[in-house]
N, C-alpha and C positions, 0 to 999 in steps of 0.2 A: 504494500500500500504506500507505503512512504516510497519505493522506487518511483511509481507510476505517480504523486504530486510533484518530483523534484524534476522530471520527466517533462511533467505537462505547464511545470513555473519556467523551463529552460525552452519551450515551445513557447511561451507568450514571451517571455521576454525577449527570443530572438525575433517573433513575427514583427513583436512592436518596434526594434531595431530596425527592420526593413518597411516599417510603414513611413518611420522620421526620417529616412533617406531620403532626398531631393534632388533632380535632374540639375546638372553644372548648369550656370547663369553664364552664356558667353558674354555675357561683359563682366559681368564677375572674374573669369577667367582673365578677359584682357587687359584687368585692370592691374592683375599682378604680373602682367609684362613691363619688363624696365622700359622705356621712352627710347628713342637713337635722340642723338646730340643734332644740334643743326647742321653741322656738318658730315652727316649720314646720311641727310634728307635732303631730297630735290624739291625744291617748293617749286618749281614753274610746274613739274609733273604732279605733284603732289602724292610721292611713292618714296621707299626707302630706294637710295641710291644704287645700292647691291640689287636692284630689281629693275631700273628704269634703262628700258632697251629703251627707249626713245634715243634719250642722251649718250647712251653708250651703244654703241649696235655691236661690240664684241661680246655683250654678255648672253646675248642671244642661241649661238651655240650651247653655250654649256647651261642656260636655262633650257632651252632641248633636251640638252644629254638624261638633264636631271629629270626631264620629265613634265618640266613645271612648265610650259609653255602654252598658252590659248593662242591658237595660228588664225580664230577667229577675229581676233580685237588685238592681234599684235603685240601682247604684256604677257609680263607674266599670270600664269592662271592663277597663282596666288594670293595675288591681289587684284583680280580682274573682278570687279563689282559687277558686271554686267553680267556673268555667270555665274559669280558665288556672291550673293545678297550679306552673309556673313561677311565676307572681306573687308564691308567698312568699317565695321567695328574692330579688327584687328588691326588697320590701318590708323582706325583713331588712338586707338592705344599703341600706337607707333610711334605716330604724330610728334615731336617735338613740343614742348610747352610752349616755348620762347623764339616768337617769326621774328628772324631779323627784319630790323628797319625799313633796307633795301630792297625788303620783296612784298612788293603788292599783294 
């Protein structure tokens, strides 16, 4: 008798564990991403630098190789908002705090 209470107290108590779990907050998540410096960020494209084939048309290939590529809209897929709706929120939590002066 006492196996089958301590049994069915470790059944509720782990159900109730698994009901207070709650689905990741992507901005929750992007918020505990570090920021890049201004100097990582392209503000005319408004993308991390490491990512803006615009600007750079070498990084093209090996954003291919890696995979990361949208051949649709020319960016990387990773930050490509027009196919992944999520992306801007990772990009805002990218974003720099502090626009230099010089950039509209």
């Amino acid at each position: 008798m006492i196996r089958h209470l301590a049994l069915c107290t470790l059944l509720f108590i782990g159900a109730q564990a698994l009901v207070a779990v709650e689905p990741a907050d992507p901005e929750a998540t992007a918020a505990a991403v570090e920021r890049l410096t201004t100097e990582q960020w392209c503000w005319t494209h408004d993308l991390p630098k490491d990512v803006c084939a615009t600007c750079d048309r070498k990084l093209i290939p090996a954003l291919k190789k890696s995979k990361d590529w949208c051949p649709e809209h020319a960016m990387a897929e990773s930050v490509c908002v027009l196919c992944d709706p999520t992306a801007k929120a990772r990009l805002d939590a990218l974003r720099p705090v502090d626009k230099p002066k010089d950039v509209k």
